[in-house]
C-alpha positions, 0 to 999 in steps of 0.5 A, a space after each residue: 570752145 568758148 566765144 573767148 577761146 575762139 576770139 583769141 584764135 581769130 585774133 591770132 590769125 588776124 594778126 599773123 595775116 596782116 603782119 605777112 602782108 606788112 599791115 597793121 592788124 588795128 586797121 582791121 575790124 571784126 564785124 560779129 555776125 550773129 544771124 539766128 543767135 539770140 539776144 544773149 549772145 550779143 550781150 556775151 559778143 559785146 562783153 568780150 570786145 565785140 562792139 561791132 554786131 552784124 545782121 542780115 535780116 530787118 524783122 530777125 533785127 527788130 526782134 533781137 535789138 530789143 532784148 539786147 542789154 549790151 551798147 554795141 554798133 550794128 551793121 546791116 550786112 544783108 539785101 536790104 528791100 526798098 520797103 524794109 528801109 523806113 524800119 531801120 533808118 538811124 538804127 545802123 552804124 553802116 549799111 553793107 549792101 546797097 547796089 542801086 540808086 533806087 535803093 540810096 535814093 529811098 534811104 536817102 529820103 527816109 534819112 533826110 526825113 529823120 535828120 540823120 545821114 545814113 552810112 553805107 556801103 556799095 556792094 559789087 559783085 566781083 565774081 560775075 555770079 549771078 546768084 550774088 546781089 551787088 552791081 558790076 565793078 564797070 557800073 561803079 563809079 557812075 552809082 556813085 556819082 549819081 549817090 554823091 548829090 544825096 544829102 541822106 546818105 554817105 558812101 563810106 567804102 565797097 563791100 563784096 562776097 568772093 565766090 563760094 570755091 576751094 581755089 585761093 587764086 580765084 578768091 583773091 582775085 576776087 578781093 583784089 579786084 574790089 581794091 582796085 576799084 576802090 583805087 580808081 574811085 579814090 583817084 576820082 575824089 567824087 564829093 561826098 564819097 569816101 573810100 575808107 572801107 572795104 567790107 569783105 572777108 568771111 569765116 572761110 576767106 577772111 585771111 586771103 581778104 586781109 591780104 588784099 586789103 579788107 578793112 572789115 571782117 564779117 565773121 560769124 560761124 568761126 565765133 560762134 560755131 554752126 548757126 541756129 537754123 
Protein backbone atom coordinates (compact mmCIF):
# COMPACT_ATOMS: atom_id res chain seq x y z
CA UNK A 1 0.00 0.00 0.00
CA UNK A 2 0.66 3.70 -0.51
CA UNK A 3 2.17 5.97 2.25
CA UNK A 4 -1.47 7.67 1.30
CA UNK A 5 -3.37 4.50 1.82
CA UNK A 6 -1.97 3.92 5.08
CA UNK A 7 -2.16 7.41 6.28
CA UNK A 8 -5.88 7.28 5.27
CA UNK A 9 -6.21 4.22 7.65
CA UNK A 10 -4.06 5.68 10.54
CA UNK A 11 -6.55 8.50 10.39
CA UNK A 12 -9.25 6.37 10.72
CA UNK A 13 -8.44 4.83 13.39
CA UNK A 14 -7.26 7.89 15.03
CA UNK A 15 -10.50 9.14 14.81
CA UNK A 16 -12.68 6.30 15.94
CA UNK A 17 -10.14 6.08 19.20
CA UNK A 18 -10.87 9.40 20.19
CA UNK A 19 -14.44 9.66 19.39
CA UNK A 20 -15.12 6.41 21.85
CA UNK A 21 -13.03 8.20 24.25
CA UNK A 22 -15.26 11.53 23.78
CA UNK A 23 -11.96 13.42 22.24
CA UNK A 24 -11.51 15.55 19.56
CA UNK A 25 -9.16 13.54 17.11
CA UNK A 26 -7.49 17.56 15.91
CA UNK A 27 -5.88 17.69 19.67
CA UNK A 28 -3.91 14.61 18.20
CA UNK A 29 -0.67 14.95 16.55
CA UNK A 30 1.24 12.35 14.37
CA UNK A 31 4.80 12.52 14.58
CA UNK A 32 6.12 10.55 11.33
CA UNK A 33 9.14 8.73 12.57
CA UNK A 34 11.25 7.73 9.50
CA UNK A 35 14.26 6.12 11.16
CA UNK A 36 16.42 4.25 8.63
CA UNK A 37 14.18 5.69 5.72
CA UNK A 38 15.83 8.22 3.16
CA UNK A 39 15.47 11.80 2.47
CA UNK A 40 12.90 11.13 -0.08
CA UNK A 41 10.42 9.76 2.18
CA UNK A 42 10.34 12.75 4.27
CA UNK A 43 9.77 14.78 1.27
CA UNK A 44 6.97 12.21 0.25
CA UNK A 45 5.69 12.19 4.59
CA UNK A 46 5.65 15.97 4.00
CA UNK A 47 3.66 15.93 0.91
CA UNK A 48 0.76 13.92 2.22
CA UNK A 49 0.47 16.18 5.24
CA UNK A 50 2.91 15.01 7.37
CA UNK A 51 4.61 18.30 8.72
CA UNK A 52 5.71 16.80 12.05
CA UNK A 53 9.17 14.15 11.15
CA UNK A 54 10.51 12.01 14.12
CA UNK A 55 14.39 10.93 14.37
CA UNK A 56 15.94 9.15 16.72
CA UNK A 57 19.51 9.38 16.16
CA UNK A 58 21.67 12.85 15.88
CA UNK A 59 24.41 11.70 13.16
CA UNK A 60 21.40 9.50 10.86
CA UNK A 61 19.70 13.48 11.34
CA UNK A 62 22.53 15.46 10.16
CA UNK A 63 22.82 13.28 7.44
CA UNK A 64 19.39 12.92 6.26
CA UNK A 65 18.14 16.76 7.03
CA UNK A 66 20.25 17.91 4.49
CA UNK A 67 18.73 16.14 1.46
CA UNK A 68 15.36 16.83 2.86
CA UNK A 69 13.79 19.47 0.15
CA UNK A 70 10.56 19.58 1.97
CA UNK A 71 9.73 22.32 5.40
CA UNK A 72 8.48 20.15 7.89
CA UNK A 73 9.18 20.16 12.00
CA UNK A 74 11.42 17.90 13.34
CA UNK A 75 11.41 16.04 16.63
CA UNK A 76 14.02 14.13 18.56
CA UNK A 77 12.39 11.49 19.83
CA UNK A 78 15.56 9.31 20.74
CA UNK A 79 18.38 9.42 23.95
CA UNK A 80 19.93 11.95 23.43
CA UNK A 81 23.92 12.23 24.64
CA UNK A 82 25.21 15.01 26.48
CA UNK A 83 27.92 15.31 23.90
CA UNK A 84 25.59 15.00 20.99
CA UNK A 85 23.61 18.25 22.26
CA UNK A 86 25.58 21.25 20.47
CA UNK A 87 24.95 19.28 17.07
CA UNK A 88 21.34 19.82 17.35
CA UNK A 89 20.62 23.14 19.16
CA UNK A 90 17.94 25.23 17.35
CA UNK A 91 17.52 22.35 14.95
CA UNK A 92 14.44 20.73 16.73
CA UNK A 93 10.91 21.72 17.30
CA UNK A 94 10.61 19.73 20.48
CA UNK A 95 12.81 17.34 22.07
CA UNK A 96 11.21 14.05 23.46
CA UNK A 97 13.83 12.45 25.63
CA UNK A 98 15.22 14.30 28.46
CA UNK A 99 15.59 12.38 32.01
CA UNK A 100 17.86 14.32 33.81
CA UNK A 101 19.29 17.86 34.79
CA UNK A 102 22.35 17.08 33.55
CA UNK A 103 21.23 16.77 30.33
CA UNK A 104 18.59 20.17 30.51
CA UNK A 105 21.06 22.05 31.96
CA UNK A 106 24.00 21.30 29.07
CA UNK A 107 20.90 22.24 26.45
CA UNK A 108 20.03 24.87 28.27
CA UNK A 109 23.85 26.24 28.17
CA UNK A 110 24.11 25.47 24.64
CA UNK A 111 20.55 27.36 23.82
CA UNK A 112 21.00 30.35 25.70
CA UNK A 113 24.48 30.53 23.90
CA UNK A 114 22.72 30.46 20.50
CA UNK A 115 19.70 32.67 21.81
CA UNK A 116 17.02 30.25 21.35
CA UNK A 117 15.01 28.38 23.75
CA UNK A 118 14.87 24.71 23.24
CA UNK A 119 11.56 22.72 23.69
CA UNK A 120 11.27 19.73 25.47
CA UNK A 121 9.83 16.91 26.77
CA UNK A 122 10.48 15.01 30.06
CA UNK A 123 10.84 11.39 29.65
CA UNK A 124 9.31 8.87 32.43
CA UNK A 125 9.70 5.40 32.68
CA UNK A 126 6.45 4.38 33.70
CA UNK A 127 6.67 0.65 33.61
CA UNK A 128 9.59 0.33 35.96
CA UNK A 129 11.72 -1.56 33.25
CA UNK A 130 14.91 -1.36 33.51
CA UNK A 131 15.90 -1.58 29.90
CA UNK A 132 13.80 1.60 29.36
CA UNK A 133 15.59 5.26 29.65
CA UNK A 134 13.23 8.21 31.63
CA UNK A 135 13.31 8.95 35.34
CA UNK A 136 10.88 7.77 37.83
CA UNK A 137 7.19 8.95 37.92
CA UNK A 138 8.17 10.13 42.00
CA UNK A 139 11.38 11.92 40.97
CA UNK A 140 9.09 14.16 38.48
CA UNK A 141 8.33 17.08 39.90
CA UNK A 142 11.45 17.78 41.62
CA UNK A 143 13.48 17.61 37.88
CA UNK A 144 11.21 19.63 37.15
CA UNK A 145 11.45 22.23 39.59
CA UNK A 146 15.23 22.32 39.22
CA UNK A 147 14.57 22.77 35.02
CA UNK A 148 12.16 25.47 35.61
CA UNK A 149 15.14 28.12 36.77
CA UNK A 150 16.61 27.38 33.21
CA UNK A 151 16.26 30.07 30.98
CA UNK A 152 17.68 27.67 27.58
CA UNK A 153 15.11 25.26 27.92
CA UNK A 154 10.82 25.13 28.21
CA UNK A 155 9.25 21.72 29.29
CA UNK A 156 6.31 21.35 27.26
CA UNK A 157 4.83 18.04 28.48
CA UNK A 158 5.93 14.09 29.56
CA UNK A 159 6.74 11.61 27.16
CA UNK A 160 7.07 7.91 27.80
CA UNK A 161 7.22 4.13 25.93
CA UNK A 162 4.58 1.49 27.46
CA UNK A 163 6.26 -1.75 27.81
CA UNK A 164 6.73 -4.22 25.11
CA UNK A 165 3.40 -6.91 26.36
CA UNK A 166 0.56 -8.23 24.63
CA UNK A 167 -1.62 -7.62 27.85
CA UNK A 168 -3.78 -4.06 27.12
CA UNK A 169 -4.48 -3.59 30.79
CA UNK A 170 -1.14 -3.23 31.47
CA UNK A 171 -0.20 -1.01 28.57
CA UNK A 172 -2.90 1.37 29.61
CA UNK A 173 -1.62 1.32 32.76
CA UNK A 174 1.14 2.61 31.66
CA UNK A 175 -0.17 5.82 29.96
CA UNK A 176 -2.45 6.37 32.53
CA UNK A 177 -0.09 6.60 34.99
CA UNK A 178 1.74 9.62 32.74
CA UNK A 179 -1.42 11.34 32.70
CA UNK A 180 -1.89 11.39 35.88
CA UNK A 181 1.51 12.64 36.70
CA UNK A 182 0.92 15.38 34.22
CA UNK A 183 -2.23 16.21 36.46
CA UNK A 184 -0.39 16.41 39.59
CA UNK A 185 2.38 18.48 37.94
CA UNK A 186 -0.31 20.89 36.37
CA UNK A 187 -1.86 21.31 39.64
CA UNK A 188 1.68 22.45 40.84
CA UNK A 189 1.64 25.48 38.13
CA UNK A 190 5.74 25.20 38.52
CA UNK A 191 7.04 28.73 36.39
CA UNK A 192 8.20 27.90 33.40
CA UNK A 193 6.74 24.34 32.82
CA UNK A 194 3.96 23.48 30.52
CA UNK A 195 2.09 20.70 30.53
CA UNK A 196 0.55 20.63 27.15
CA UNK A 197 1.87 17.47 25.79
CA UNK A 198 1.92 13.95 26.35
CA UNK A 199 4.25 12.13 23.94
CA UNK A 200 3.20 8.35 23.75
CA UNK A 201 1.64 5.92 21.70
CA UNK A 202 3.42 3.79 18.83
CA UNK A 203 2.75 1.75 15.90
CA UNK A 204 1.39 -1.17 18.25
CA UNK A 205 -0.23 1.01 21.05
CA UNK A 206 -1.33 4.36 19.63
CA UNK A 207 -5.09 3.62 20.30
CA UNK A 208 -4.92 2.33 23.70
CA UNK A 209 -2.58 5.87 24.43
CA UNK A 210 -5.52 7.93 22.82
CA UNK A 211 -7.64 6.62 25.39
CA UNK A 212 -5.48 7.70 28.11
CA UNK A 213 -5.11 11.06 26.62
CA UNK A 214 -1.79 11.32 24.39
CA UNK A 215 -1.54 14.25 22.69
CA UNK A 216 1.52 13.09 20.28
CA UNK A 217 1.84 10.06 18.26
CA UNK A 218 5.10 8.40 17.36
CA UNK A 219 4.17 6.45 14.39
CA UNK A 220 6.65 4.82 12.09
CA UNK A 221 6.35 1.03 10.79
CA UNK A 222 2.14 1.54 10.23
CA UNK A 223 3.39 4.55 7.78
CA UNK A 224 6.02 3.29 6.24
CA UNK A 225 6.11 -0.40 6.76
CA UNK A 226 9.32 -2.73 7.95
CA UNK A 227 12.46 -0.46 8.63
CA UNK A 228 15.40 -0.41 6.53
CA UNK A 229 17.62 -1.86 8.87
Amino acid sequence: MSLEDNLKKVRERIDKAAFNAGRDPSEIKIVAVTKTHGAGVVDEAVGAGLVDVGENKVQEFLEKSENVTASCKWHFIGHLQRNKVKKIIGRFDLIHGVNSFKLAERLSTLSAGEGVVSDILIQVNTSGEESKFGIRPDEAEKLCEEISDLEGVKVRGLMTMAPWVEERAVIANSFRGLRRLRERLQARNIENISMEHLSMGMTDDFEIAIAEGSTILRLGRVLFGARNR
